[in-house]
C-alpha positions in Angstrom: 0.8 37.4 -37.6 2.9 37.6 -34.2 2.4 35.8 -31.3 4.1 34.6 -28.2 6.5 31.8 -28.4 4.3 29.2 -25.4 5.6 25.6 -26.3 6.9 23.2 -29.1 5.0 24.0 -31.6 6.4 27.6 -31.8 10.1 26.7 -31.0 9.3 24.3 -34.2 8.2 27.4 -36.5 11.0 29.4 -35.2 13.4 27.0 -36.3 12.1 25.8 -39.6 11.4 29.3 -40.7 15.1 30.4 -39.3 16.9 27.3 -41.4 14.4 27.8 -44.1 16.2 30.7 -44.7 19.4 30.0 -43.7 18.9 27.1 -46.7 18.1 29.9 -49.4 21.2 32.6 -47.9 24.1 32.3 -51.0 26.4 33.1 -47.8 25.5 30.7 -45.3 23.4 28.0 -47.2 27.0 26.2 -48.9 28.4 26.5 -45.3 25.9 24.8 -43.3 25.1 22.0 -46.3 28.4 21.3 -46.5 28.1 19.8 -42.8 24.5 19.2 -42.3 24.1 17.7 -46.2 20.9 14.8 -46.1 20.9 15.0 -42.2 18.6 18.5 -41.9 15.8 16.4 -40.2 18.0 15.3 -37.2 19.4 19.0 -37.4 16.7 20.0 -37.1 15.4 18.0 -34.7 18.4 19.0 -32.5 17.3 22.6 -32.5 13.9 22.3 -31.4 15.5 20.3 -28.4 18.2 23.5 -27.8 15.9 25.9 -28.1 12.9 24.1 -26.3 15.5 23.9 -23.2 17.1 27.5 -23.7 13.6 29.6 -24.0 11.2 27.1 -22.1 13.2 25.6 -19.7 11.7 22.3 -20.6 15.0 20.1 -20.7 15.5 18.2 -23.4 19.0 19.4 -24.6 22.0 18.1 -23.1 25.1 18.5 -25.5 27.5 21.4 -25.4 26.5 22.9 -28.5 29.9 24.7 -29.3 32.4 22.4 -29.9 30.6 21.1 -33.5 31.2 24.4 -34.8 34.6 24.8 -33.5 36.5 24.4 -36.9 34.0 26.3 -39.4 35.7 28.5 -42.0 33.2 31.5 -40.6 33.6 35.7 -40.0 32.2 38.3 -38.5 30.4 38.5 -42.0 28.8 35.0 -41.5 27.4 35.9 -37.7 26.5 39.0 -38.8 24.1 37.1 -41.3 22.4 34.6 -39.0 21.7 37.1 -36.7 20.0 38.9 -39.4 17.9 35.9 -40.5 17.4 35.0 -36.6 16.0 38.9 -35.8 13.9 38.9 -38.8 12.5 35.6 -38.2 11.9 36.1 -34.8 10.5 40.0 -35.7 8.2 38.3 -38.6 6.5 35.9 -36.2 6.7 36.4 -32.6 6.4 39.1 -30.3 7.3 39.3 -26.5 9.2 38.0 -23.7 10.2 35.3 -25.3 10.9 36.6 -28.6 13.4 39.4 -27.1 14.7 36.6 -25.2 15.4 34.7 -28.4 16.8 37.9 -29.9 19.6 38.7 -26.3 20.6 34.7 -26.5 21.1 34.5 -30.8 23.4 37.5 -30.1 24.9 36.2 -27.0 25.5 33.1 -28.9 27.2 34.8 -32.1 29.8 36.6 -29.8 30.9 33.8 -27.7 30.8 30.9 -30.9 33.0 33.6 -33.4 35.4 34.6 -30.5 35.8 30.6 -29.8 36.3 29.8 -33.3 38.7 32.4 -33.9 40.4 30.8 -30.9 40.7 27.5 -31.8 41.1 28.4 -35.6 44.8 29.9 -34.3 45.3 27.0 -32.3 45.9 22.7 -32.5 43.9 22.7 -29.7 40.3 20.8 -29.8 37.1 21.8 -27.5 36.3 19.6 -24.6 32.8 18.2 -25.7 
């Protein structure tokens, strides 16, 4: 059943049903347990905070969150993918301004994290944090 994303609680299913997935994908899970491996609670934990700032405004995020992803060994391939699994878990459970919110920032997100690894994956060069 849809419904509108209104506080925690929904950022919370948003992001455990989003890395739920991401945890079962043959293309992204090896990627992401390779860095993440036993720490997926404080991951997690991490997200609700980014996204609990980004689509509620309630601040509670302060870290740039670009520069941990700077050096992944990711493509187009590997955005195109989590955007998949964001839309469809967004499209499975939520509905409205919020939601296509969620949807215009995951994609916003994708473009500007693959053109900055690409960037720095040509490059000595670290992000400022």
């Amino acid at each position: 059943m849809q419904k509108e994303i209104t506080d925690l609680d929904d950022i919370k299913l948003l992001v455990d049903t989003f890395y739920g997935n991401i945890r079962e994908n043959e293309l992204l899970a090896p990627i992401f347990n390779a860095v993440i491996k036993d720490r997926w609670p404080q991951h997690l934990e991490k997200m609700y905070r980014f996204w609990q700032t980004v689509l509620l405004d309630d601040h509670t995020y302060y870290n740039s969150p670009f520069p941990p992803h700077a050096k992944l060994p990711v493509t187009q391939q590997h955005f195109d993918t989590w955007l998949k699994l964001w839309h469809l878990t967004i499209n499975e459970n939520f509905t409205g301004k919020l939601a296509e919110e969620a949807k215009w920032r995951g994609n916003k997100m994708a473009i500007m994290f693959l053109n900055k690894i690409q960037y720095y994956s040509s490059r000595s060069s670290e992000p400022l944090i």
